[in-house]
C-alpha positions in Angstrom: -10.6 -9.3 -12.2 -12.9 -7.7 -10.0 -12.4 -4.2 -8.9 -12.8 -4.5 -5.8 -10.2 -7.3 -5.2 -8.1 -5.3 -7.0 -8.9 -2.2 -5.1 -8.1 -4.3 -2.0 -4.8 -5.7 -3.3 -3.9 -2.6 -4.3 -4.0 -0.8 -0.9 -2.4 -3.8 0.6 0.6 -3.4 -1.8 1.0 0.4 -1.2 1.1 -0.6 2.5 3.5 -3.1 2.1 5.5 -0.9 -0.3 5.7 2.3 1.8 6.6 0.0 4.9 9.4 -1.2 2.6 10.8 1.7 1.7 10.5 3.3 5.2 12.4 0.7 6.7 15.2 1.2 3.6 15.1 5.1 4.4 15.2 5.8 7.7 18.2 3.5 8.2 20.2 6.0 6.1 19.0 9.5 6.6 15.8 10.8 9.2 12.8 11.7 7.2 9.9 14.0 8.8 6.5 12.2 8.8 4.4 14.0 6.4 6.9 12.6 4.0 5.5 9.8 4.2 1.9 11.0 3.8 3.1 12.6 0.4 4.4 9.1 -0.4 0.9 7.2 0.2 -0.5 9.9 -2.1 1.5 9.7 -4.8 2.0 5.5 -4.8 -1.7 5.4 -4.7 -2.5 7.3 -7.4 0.3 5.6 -9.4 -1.4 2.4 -8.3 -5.4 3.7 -9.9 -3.2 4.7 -13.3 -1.9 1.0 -13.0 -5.5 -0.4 -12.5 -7.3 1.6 -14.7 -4.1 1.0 -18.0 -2.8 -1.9 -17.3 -5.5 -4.5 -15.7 -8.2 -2.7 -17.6 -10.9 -2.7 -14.6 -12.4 -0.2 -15.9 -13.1 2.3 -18.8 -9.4 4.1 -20.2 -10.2 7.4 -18.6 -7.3 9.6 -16.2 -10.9 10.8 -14.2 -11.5 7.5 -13.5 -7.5 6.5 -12.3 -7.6 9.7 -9.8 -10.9 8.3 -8.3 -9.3 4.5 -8.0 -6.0 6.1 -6.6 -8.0 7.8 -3.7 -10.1 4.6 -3.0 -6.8 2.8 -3.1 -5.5 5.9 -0.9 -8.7 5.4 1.6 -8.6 1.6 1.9 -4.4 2.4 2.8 -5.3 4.4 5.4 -8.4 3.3 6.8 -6.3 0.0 7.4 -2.6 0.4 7.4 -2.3 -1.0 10.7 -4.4 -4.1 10.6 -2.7 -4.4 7.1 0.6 -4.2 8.6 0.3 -6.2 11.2 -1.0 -8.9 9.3 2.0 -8.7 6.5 4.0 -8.6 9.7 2.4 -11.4 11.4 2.4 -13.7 8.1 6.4 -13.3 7.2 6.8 -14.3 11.0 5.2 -17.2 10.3 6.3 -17.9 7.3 10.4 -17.5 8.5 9.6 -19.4 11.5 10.2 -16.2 14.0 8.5 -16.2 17.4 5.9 -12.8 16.9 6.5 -12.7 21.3 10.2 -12.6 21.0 10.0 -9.9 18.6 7.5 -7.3 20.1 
């Protein structure tokens, strides 16, 4: 696989993930905001050990992991809201729920 697919994929699933477990949290307790930022941090780097070990994109090095979890960390934030709203705007579709009625 390509890196950068993977990079891409990558910051789409820490997106998805962190909106996941956001939505799980704050239902039960309040949690301050830069919480959250910690959260990003640490799920992206876990996600540049995961592409750099596991889907061998690149060479076996922890240098090389750090560097893909902050490009996985930049692409997150550079487009967590156009991400977001397109996870959001494709389960809509996909359950059949009216995206109007909703916002």
């Amino acid at each position: 696989m390509n890196v950068y697919v993977l990079l891409c994929l990558a910051a789409v699933a820490v997106v998805g993930l962190i909106e996941w477990v956001k939505n799980l949290v704050e239902k039960f307790l309040p949690v301050p905001g830069w919480v959250w930022s910690v959260v990003v941090l640490v799920a992206s780097q876990g996600c540049g050990f995961l592409a750099v070990y596991g889907a061998d994109v690149t060479a076996h090095n922890p240098l090389m992991a750090v560097l893909l979890g902050f490009a996985i960390l930049a692409l997150a934030q550079i487009g967590y809201e156009a991400i977001k709203k397109a996870i959001i705007s494709r389960a809509e579709k996909a359950l059949g729920v009216d995206s109007e009625k909703t916002n």
